[in-house]
Structure formats: C-alpha cells, structure tokens
C-alpha positions in Angstrom: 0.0 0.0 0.0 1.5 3.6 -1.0 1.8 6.5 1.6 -0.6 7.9 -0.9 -3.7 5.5 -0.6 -3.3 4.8 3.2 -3.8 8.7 3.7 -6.3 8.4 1.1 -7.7 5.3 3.2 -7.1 7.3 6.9 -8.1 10.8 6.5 -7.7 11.1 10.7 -3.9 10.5 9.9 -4.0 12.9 7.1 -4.9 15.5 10.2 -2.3 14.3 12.5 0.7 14.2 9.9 -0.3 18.3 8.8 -0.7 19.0 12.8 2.9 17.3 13.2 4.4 19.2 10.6 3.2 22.5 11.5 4.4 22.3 14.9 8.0 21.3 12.9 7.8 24.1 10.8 7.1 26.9 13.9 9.7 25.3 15.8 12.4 25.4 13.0 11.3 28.8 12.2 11.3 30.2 15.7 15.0 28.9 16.1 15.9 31.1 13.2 14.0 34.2 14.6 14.7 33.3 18.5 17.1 36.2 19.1 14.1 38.6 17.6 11.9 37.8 20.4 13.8 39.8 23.4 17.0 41.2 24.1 17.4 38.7 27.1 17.5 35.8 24.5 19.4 37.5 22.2 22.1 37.9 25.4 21.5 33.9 26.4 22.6 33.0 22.4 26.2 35.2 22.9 27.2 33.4 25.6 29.3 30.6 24.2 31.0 33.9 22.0 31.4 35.8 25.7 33.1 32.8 26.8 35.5 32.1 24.4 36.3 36.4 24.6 37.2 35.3 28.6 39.2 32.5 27.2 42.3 34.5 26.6 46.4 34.2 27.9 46.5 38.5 27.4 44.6 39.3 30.3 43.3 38.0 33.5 39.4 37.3 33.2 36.7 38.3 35.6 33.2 36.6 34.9 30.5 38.6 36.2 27.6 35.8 36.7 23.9 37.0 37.4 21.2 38.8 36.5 19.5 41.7 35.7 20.5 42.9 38.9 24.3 42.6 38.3 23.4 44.1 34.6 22.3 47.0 35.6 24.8 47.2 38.5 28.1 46.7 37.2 29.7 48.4 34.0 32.8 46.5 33.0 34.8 49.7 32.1 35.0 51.4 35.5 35.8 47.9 37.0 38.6 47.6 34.6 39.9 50.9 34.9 40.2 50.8 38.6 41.8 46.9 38.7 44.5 47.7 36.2 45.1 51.3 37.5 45.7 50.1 40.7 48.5 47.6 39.5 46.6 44.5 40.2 47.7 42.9 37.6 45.9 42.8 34.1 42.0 42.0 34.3 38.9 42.2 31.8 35.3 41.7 33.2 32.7 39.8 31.2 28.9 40.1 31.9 26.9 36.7 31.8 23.6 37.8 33.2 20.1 36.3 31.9 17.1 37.9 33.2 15.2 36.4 36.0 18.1 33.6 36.6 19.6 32.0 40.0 21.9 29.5 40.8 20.7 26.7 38.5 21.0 28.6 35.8 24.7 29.7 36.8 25.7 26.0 37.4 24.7 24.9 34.4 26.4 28.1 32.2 29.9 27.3 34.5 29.5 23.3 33.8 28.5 23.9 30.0 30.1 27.0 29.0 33.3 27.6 31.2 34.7 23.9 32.4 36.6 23.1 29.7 38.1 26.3 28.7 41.9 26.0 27.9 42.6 29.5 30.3 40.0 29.0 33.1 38.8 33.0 34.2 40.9 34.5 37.4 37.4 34.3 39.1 33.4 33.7 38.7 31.9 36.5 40.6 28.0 35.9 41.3 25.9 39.1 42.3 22.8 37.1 44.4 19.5 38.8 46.3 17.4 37.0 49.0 17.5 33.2 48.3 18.8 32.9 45.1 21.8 30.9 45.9 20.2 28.3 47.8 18.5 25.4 46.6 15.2 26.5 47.3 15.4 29.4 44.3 12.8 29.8 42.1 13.4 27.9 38.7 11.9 27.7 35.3 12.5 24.4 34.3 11.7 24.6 30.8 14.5 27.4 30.0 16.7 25.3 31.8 17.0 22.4 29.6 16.2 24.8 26.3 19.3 27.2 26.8 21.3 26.3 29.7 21.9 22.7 30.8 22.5 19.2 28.9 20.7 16.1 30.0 24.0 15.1 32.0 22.9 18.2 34.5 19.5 16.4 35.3 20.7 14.4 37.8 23.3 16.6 40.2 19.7 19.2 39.4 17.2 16.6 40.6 19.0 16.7 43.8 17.8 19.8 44.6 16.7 22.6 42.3 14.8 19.7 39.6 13.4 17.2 42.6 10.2 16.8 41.8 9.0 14.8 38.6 6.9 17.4 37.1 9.8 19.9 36.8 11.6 17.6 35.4 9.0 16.8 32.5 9.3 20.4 32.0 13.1 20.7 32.0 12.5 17.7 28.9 9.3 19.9 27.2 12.3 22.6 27.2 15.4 20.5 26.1 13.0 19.3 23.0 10.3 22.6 22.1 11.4 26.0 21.8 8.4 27.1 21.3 7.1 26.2 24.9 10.2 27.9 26.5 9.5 31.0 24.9 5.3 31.2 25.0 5.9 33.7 27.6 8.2 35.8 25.5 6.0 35.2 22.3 3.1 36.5 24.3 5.2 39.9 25.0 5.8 40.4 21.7 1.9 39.7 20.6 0.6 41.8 23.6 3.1 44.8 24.2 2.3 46.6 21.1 -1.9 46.6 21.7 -1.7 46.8 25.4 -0.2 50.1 27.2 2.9 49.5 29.3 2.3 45.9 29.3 5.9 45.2 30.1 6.2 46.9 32.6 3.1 46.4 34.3 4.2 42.3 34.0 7.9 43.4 35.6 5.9 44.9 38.5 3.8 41.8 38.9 7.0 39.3 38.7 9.2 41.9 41.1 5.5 41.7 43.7 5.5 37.6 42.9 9.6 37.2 44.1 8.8 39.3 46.8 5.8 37.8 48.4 7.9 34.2 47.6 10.4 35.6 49.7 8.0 36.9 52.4 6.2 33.7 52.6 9.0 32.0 53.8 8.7 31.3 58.1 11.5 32.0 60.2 12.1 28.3 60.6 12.5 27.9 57.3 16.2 26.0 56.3 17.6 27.0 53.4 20.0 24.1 52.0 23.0 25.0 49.4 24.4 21.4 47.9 24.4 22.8 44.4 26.1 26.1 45.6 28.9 23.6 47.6 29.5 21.8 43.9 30.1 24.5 42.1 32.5 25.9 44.5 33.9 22.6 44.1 34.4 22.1 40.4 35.4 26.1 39.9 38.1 25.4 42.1 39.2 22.5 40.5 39.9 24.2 37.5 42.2 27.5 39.3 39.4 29.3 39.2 38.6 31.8 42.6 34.6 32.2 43.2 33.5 35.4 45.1 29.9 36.2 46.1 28.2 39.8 45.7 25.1 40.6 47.8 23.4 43.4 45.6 22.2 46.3 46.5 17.8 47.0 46.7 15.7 49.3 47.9 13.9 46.9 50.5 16.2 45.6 52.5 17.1 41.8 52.7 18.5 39.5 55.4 21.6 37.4 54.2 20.9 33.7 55.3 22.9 32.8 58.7 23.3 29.0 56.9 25.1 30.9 53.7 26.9 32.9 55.7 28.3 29.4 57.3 28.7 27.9 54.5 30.8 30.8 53.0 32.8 30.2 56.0 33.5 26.9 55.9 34.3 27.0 51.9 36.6 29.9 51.9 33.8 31.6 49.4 34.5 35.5 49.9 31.3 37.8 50.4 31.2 40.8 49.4 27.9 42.9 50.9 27.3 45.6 48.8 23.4 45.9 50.1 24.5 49.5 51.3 27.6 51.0 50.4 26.8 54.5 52.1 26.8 56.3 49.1 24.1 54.6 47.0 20.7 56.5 47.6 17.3 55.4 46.9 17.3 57.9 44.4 19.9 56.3 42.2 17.5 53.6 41.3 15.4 53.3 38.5 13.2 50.6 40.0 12.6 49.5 43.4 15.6 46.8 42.3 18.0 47.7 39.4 20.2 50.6 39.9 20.6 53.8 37.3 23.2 54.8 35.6 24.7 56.9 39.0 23.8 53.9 41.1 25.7 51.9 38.6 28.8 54.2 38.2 29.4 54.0 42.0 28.6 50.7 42.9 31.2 50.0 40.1 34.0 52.0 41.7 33.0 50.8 45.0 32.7 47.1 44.0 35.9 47.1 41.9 37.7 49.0 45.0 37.1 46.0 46.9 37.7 43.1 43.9 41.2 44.8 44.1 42.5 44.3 47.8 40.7 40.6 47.5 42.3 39.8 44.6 45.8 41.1 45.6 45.1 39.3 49.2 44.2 36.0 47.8 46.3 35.3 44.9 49.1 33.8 46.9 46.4 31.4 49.0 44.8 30.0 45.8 48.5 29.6 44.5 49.2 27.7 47.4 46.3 25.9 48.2 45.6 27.6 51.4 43.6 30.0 51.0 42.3 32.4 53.8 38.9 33.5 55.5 38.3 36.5 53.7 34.5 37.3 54.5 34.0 40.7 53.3 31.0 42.7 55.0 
C-alpha cells in the first residue's frame, strides 16, 4: 500500500501528519527568529561567543555571573579601569547575566560553557539577592533544559533545584520545544504593542511575585546550598577563585545565617554591597536595578574592593591555602 492511498484510506492520519508538521515548521522557524523575540534571548545566544572572549592568555578574566540585577549594576569599564590602574595585575570583566536567573541557571552556564576552557577566568563572581543561591530558588524548568543545561545536569539538578517529577518533564518539554520555553516571551511580543505599558506592568507583577515568595518564607525555614557547595567545588578545580556579591535594593534583605556558614566553611568570599553608604534610593530606576549613578558608583566601589581581595588571595589559591576572607 503507498503512503498515498493509506492517507487516502485514513483521512484522521492525514490531520495528525499536517498538525505534526506545522508544529515542525514553527519550531524550525522560531529557532531562526529566537534572538528577535527579546534582548534577554538575544544575550542567552552570545554566551558561548562571551566565553571564548574570557578564554584569553592576554589578560586575566573576571566573569561577572547573574542577573539583571548585576546588569544594571556593574559596568565593565570602570571595573577595569580601577583593577589595572591600581597595578593588580591585568583584568577584563565579562557580563553573563540572563534575566530572572539564580543558581541553577549559573551551574549549568559554568558546567557547559566555562569547564573546559583552555585559560579557566581568574574568578566567577555571582551578584545574588534574597535566596537565590540556595536550593530552594525559584526555577523555570523549561529554560533550563532549552538554553542552559545538557541532560548530564539532570541528575546533580534533581537533587535539589529539579526534585520533583513534574519539573523535570518540563526541563525535557524545554530540552525538546522551543516554542514552549519561549510562550511567555512570544506573548510579549503579541501583547506589548496593543496593550499600554504591558511590560512593565508584567515586571511589576513578577518583582511583587519574588517578593511575596520571599516573604512567605517562616523564620524556621532551612535554606539548603548542595548545588552552591559543587560549584564551588568544580570552579576550584579548574584554578578558578569564586566570590559572592550581595546586591544592592531598595527593601532591605536578610543574608541567610546558613550561607553565611557555609561561605565560611568554603573559603567563598562575600562581598555585601546591600548599602555602600553612598548609593541612595534615588539612584534607582526601579525598586531593584540601579541607574546609571547607582551603577557608576557601585562599580567604583565594588571594583575597590575586587582589588585588595584579589591582591590578598592570589598567593592562598596559588598555594592551596587559602584564607577566610569574609567581606562585609
């Protein structure tokens, strides 16, 4: 029987194959335009071409890891000015900072993108709010296994951050349909240009969402950090230094106590740049992401105190013995 007459024969099959390939030809057509649909996936696509810029014997790299509150936060020039003009030796920062990510997303960027490079970075530097280094982050499955992590991350994940089987089937509806990672983004695009400010009314609503997510949580809560402890481990393995930023908001934020100890116990420097003394409320442009004064100084500031850690902890890496250096 020819494909011809059995479709001829099974009309109901005749629906299914044109269903099938329509969904084939969105897909393949939405993995041409995906970089179109937001500037936060058109940043997620240059990774791999950020990384091999880091991956360079003529300077000393410095990988800025985080999101759009290290984006708006830290401006690579000033940092580099102030590191090399204070004779620290010759550094260039490199921003990796996908909207609305946390720690999952960061392991799997260091484990996919950076792990194998042939001149590992002088140091991964994550810029972290509220819980966002702890296991318990928020997660979107989906974009994890569409732009960040290989099926060989599923399992250290389902430890913590992927534990429960219907994240999981998502992480897989993400690794395998582009188009259901980026609905949300697709529904931007459709609705921004008929509904006033919609963007920025759905910021609001995500900003209110982390923060009642945070607020929820009881005092008794325990947050856990496993994933956090393996990346340490595997970015040290390579010669690579790892150094924690607590950015600055308007709201303040508690630091967890158990972070705190765990920094401790890892040798993880913390940097706490919640309030510097000389950022005001005024210098930001939301009740999260600095302007472009907030920015300049937390810059200076923040590269003022890479500089002394750097200097201080080169010899301990070098050695193997490296020193308690909590910064508050």
């Amino acid at each position: 029987m020819s494909l011809r007459t059995f479709f001829n024969t099974h009309p109901e099959y005749r629906v299914v194959a044109g269903l099938l390939i329509a969904v084939i030809t969105v897909e393949l057509l939405l993995r041409v335009a995906e970089e179109d649909l937001s500037g936060n996936i058109a940043h997620i696509l240059t990774i791999p071409s950020i990384v091999e810029d880091a991956d360079s014997k003529d300077y000393q790299s410095l990988v800025f890891l985080g999101n759009s509150l290290t984006n708006r936060a830290v401006h690579s020039p000033i940092i580099d000015d102030v590191l090399n003009r204070n004779n620290t030796g010759t550094y260039q920062s490199f921003k990796i900072i996908p909207d609305n990510s946390a720690l999952a997303e960061w392991y799997c960027i260091y484990q996919n993108q950076f792990k194998d490079v042939e001149d590992q970075p002088a140091a991964i530097i994550i810029g972290f709010a509220w819980d966002q280094i702890s296991d318990q982050g928020l997660i979107k499955p989906a974009r994890l296994g569409a732009f960040f992590c290989k099926q060989k991350d599923l399992a250290p994940l389902s430890v913590t951050a992927l534990g429960h089987h219907i994240k999981q089937l998502q992480f897989f509806a993400g690794y395998i349909s582009h188009v259901y990672v980026n609905r949300e983004a697709i529904r931007n695009r459709l609705l921004e240009p008929v509904i006033p400010d919609y963007l920025a009314i759905s910021r609001k609503i995500n900003q209110a969402n982390n923060q009642n997510a945070q607020e929820s949580v009881g005092s008794e809560f325990q947050y856990t950090y496993e994933l956090f402890t393996d990346l340490v481990t595997d970015i040290r393995a390579t010669g690579s230094d790892i150094i924690l930023v607590a950015m600055p908001v308007i709201q303040d934020y508690a630091i967890d106590q158990n972070l705190v100890r765990v920094t401790q116990d890892l040798d993880v420097p913390l940097i706490d740049m919640r309030r510097t003394g000389r950022i005001t409320n005024d210098m930001y442009r939301d009740p999260i992401h600095l302007n472009t004064d907030g920015r300049q100084i937390f810059s200076e500031v923040i590269a003022q105190r890479l500089a002394g850690l750097l200097q201080a902890r080169q010899p301990a890496i070098t050695d193997g013995n490296a020193q308690d250096l909590i910064r508050k």
